[in-house]
C-alpha beads as a LAMMPS data file, in Angstrom:
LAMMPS data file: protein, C-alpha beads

175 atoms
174 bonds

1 atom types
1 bond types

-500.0 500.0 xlo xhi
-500.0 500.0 ylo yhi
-500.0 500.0 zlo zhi

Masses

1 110.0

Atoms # bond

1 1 1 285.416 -237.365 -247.135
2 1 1 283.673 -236.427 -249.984
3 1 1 284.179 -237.595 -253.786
4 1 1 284.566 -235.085 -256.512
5 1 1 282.152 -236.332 -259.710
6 1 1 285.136 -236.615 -262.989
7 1 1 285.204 -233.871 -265.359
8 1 1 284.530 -235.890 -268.818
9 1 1 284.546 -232.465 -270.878
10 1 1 288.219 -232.283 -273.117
11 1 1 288.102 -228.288 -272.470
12 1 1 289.051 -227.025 -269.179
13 1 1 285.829 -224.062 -269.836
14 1 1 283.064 -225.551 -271.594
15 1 1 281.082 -222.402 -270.269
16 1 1 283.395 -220.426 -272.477
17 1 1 282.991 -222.524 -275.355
18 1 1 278.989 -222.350 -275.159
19 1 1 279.751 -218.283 -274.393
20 1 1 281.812 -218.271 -278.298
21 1 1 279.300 -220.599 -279.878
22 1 1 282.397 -222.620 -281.107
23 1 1 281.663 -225.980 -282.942
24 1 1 284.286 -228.354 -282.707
25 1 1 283.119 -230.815 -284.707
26 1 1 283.271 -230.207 -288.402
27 1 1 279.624 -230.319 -289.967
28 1 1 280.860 -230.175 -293.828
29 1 1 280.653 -233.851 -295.674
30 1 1 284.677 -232.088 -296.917
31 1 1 286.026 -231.349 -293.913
32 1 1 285.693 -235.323 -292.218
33 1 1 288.305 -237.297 -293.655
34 1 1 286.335 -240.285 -295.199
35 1 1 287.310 -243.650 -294.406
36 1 1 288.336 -245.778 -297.772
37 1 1 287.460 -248.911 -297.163
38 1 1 284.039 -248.840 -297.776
39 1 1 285.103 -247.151 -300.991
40 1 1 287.588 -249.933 -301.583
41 1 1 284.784 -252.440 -300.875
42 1 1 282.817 -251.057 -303.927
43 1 1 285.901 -251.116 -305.975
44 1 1 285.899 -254.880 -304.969
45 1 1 282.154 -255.205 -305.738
46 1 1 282.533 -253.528 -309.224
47 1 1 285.491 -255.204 -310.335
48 1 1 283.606 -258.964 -309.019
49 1 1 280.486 -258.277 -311.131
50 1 1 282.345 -256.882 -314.123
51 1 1 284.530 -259.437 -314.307
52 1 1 281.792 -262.137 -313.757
53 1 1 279.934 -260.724 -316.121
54 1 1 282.708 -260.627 -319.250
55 1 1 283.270 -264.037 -318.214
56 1 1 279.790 -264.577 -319.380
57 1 1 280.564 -263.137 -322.640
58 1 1 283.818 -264.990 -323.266
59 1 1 281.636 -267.912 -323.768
60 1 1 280.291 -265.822 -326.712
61 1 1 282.993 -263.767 -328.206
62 1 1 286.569 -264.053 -327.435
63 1 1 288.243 -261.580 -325.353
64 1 1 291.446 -260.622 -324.625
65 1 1 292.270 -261.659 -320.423
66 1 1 294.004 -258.590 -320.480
67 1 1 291.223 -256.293 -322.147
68 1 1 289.080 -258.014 -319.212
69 1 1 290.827 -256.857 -316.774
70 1 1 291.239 -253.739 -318.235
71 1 1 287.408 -252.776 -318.346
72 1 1 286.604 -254.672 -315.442
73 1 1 289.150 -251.716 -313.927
74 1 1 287.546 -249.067 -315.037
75 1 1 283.877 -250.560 -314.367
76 1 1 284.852 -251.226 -310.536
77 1 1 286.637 -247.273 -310.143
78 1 1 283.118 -245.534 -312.130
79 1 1 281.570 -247.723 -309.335
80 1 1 283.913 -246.572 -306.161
81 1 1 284.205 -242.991 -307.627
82 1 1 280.646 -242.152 -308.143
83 1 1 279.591 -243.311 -304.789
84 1 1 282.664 -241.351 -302.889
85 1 1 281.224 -238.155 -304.932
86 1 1 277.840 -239.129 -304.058
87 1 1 278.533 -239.429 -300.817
88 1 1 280.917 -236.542 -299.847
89 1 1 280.047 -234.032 -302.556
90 1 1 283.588 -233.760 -303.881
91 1 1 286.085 -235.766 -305.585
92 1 1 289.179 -237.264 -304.448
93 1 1 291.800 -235.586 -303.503
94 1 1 295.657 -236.992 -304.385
95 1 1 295.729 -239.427 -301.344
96 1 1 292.605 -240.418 -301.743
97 1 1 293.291 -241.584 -305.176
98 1 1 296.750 -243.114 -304.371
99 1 1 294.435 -245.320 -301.420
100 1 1 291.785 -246.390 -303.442
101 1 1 294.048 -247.377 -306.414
102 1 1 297.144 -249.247 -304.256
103 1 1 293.640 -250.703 -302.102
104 1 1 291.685 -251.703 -304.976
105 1 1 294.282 -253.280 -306.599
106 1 1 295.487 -255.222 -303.655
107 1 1 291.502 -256.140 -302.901
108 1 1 291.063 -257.365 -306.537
109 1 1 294.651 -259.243 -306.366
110 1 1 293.432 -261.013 -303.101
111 1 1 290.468 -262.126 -304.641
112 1 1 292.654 -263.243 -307.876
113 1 1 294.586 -265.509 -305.362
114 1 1 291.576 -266.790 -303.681
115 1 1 290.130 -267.988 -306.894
116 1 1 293.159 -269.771 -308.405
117 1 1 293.548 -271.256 -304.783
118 1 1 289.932 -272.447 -305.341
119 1 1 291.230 -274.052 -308.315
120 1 1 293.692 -275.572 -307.374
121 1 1 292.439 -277.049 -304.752
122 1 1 288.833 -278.128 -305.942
123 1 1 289.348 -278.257 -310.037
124 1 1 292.699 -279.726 -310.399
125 1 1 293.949 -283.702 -309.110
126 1 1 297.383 -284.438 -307.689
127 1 1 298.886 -285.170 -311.163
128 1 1 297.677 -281.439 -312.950
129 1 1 298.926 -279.751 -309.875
130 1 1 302.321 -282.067 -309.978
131 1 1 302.677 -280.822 -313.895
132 1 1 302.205 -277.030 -312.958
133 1 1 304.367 -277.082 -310.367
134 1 1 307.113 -278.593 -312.266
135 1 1 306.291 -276.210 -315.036
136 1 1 306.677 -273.808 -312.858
137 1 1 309.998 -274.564 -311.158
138 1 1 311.990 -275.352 -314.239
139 1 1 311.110 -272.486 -316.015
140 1 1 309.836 -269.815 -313.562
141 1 1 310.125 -266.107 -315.434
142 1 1 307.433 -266.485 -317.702
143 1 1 304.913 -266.751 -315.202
144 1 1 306.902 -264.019 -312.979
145 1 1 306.995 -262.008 -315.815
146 1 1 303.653 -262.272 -316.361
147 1 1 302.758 -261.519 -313.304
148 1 1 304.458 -258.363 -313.021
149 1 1 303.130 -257.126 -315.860
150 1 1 299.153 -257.687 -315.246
151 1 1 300.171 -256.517 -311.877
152 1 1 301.731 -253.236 -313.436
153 1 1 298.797 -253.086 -316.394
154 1 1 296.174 -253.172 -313.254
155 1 1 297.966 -250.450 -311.781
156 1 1 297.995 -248.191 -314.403
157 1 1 294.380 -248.817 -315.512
158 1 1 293.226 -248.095 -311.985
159 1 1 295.372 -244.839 -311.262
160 1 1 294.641 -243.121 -315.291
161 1 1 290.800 -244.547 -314.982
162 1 1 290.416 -243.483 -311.557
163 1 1 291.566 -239.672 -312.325
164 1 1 289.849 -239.600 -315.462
165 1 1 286.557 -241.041 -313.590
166 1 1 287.329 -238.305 -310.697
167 1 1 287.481 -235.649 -313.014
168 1 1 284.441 -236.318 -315.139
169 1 1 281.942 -237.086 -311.872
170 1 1 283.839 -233.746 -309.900
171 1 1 281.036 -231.783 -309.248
172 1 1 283.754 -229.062 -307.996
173 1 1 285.414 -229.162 -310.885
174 1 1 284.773 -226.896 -313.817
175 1 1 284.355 -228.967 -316.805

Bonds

1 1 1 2
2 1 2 3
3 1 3 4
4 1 4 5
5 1 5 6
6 1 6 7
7 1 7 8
8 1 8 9
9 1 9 10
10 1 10 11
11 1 11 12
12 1 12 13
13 1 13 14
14 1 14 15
15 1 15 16
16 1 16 17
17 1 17 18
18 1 18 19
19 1 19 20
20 1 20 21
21 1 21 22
22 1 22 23
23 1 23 24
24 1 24 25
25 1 25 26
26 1 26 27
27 1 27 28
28 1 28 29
29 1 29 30
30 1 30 31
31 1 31 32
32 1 32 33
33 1 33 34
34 1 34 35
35 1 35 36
36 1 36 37
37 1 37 38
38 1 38 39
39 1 39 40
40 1 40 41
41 1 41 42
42 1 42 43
43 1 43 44
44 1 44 45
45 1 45 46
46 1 46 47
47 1 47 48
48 1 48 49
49 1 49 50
50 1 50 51
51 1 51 52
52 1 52 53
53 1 53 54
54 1 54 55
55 1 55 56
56 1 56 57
57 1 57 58
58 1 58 59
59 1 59 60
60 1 60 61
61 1 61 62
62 1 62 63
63 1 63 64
64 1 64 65
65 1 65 66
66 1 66 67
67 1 67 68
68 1 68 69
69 1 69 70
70 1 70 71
71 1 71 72
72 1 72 73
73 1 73 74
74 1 74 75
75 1 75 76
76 1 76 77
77 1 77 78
78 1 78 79
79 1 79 80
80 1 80 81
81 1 81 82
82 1 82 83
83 1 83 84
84 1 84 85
85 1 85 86
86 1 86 87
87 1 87 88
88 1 88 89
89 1 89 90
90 1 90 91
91 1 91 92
92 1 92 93
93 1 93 94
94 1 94 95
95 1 95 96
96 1 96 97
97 1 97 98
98 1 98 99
99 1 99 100
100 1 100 101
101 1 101 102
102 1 102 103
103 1 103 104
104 1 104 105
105 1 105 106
106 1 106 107
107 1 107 108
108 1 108 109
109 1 109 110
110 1 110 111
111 1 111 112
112 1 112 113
113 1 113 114
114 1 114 115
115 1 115 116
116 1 116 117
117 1 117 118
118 1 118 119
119 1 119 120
120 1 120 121
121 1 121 122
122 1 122 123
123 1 123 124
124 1 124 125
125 1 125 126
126 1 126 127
127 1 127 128
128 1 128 129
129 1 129 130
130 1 130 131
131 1 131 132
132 1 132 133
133 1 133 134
134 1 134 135
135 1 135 136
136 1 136 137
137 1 137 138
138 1 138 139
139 1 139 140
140 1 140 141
141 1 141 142
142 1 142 143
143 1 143 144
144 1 144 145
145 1 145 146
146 1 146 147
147 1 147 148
148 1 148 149
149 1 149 150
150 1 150 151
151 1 151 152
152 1 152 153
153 1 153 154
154 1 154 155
155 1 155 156
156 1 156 157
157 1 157 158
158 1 158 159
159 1 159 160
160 1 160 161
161 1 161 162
162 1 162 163
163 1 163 164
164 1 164 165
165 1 165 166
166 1 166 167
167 1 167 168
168 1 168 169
169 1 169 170
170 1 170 171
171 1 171 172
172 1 172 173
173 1 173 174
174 1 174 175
């Protein structure tokens, strides 16, 4: 009783496929759907060292948190943008954009949480964190409501500089 060796080829002719010179695999950097989180990464990147560094120049001149954040936005999507172009020789399409800006944000909120986690744990004693969380319970929409709106502020400034960004660096796109 012999054994058969296992076909591993997907086609049931490969001869056929060598006979039509087919290529199955798309060679164009626009064809391959990229994968975003390597993208998202240098969103996170950009956005760490921006911020980092206007926290260096709040001990100089006084800036606005929100202004901050803001530019530290637009810093991390020039970053994330110009490497995607870069590296597929387009710009983003409209799902592209929608997962680097709901990514990005959510990246630079985790890191948000990590760092007032770091505070809390390491900067403030039992009594600060007793007053804050007393603050907090008794009255609670202030700080919800001003959570939603940096939330819906970073949102914004990463979806209008992210198309803006696109469309500048496009080098598709007829300027």
């Amino acid at each position: 009783m012999s054994r058969k060796p296992m076909q591993i080829s997907k086609s049931p002719h490969p001869s056929r496929e060598a006979q039509l010179g087919s290529n199955t695999l798309p060679t164009s950097p626009s064809l391959i759907k990229p994968k975003m989180g390597q993208y998202i990464g240098y969103f996170a990147i950009g956005y760490t060292l921006a911020s980092a560094i206007f926290m260096m120049v709040q001990t100089k001149i006084a800036l606005n948190s929100q202004l901050v954040t803001v530019l530290s936005i637009i810093v991390a999507t020039y970053i994330a943008v110009h490497k995607f172009i870069k590296h597929q020789q387009r710009g983003l399409d409209k799902r592209e954009i929608n997962r680097l800006m709901l990514g990005g944000v959510a990246v630079v909120w985790l890191l948000t949480m990590i760092y007032f986690l770091g505070i809390w744990l390491f900067l403030f004693d039992a009594v600060s964190r007793e007053v804050l969380t007393e603050m907090a319970i008794q009255q609670p929409l202030p700080l919800l409501s001003a959570l939603v709106m940096i939330l819906v502020l970073s949102l914004v400034s990463a979806r209008i500089s992210i198309l803006l960004i696109n469309r500048l660096l496009n080098p598709t796109h007829s300027h």
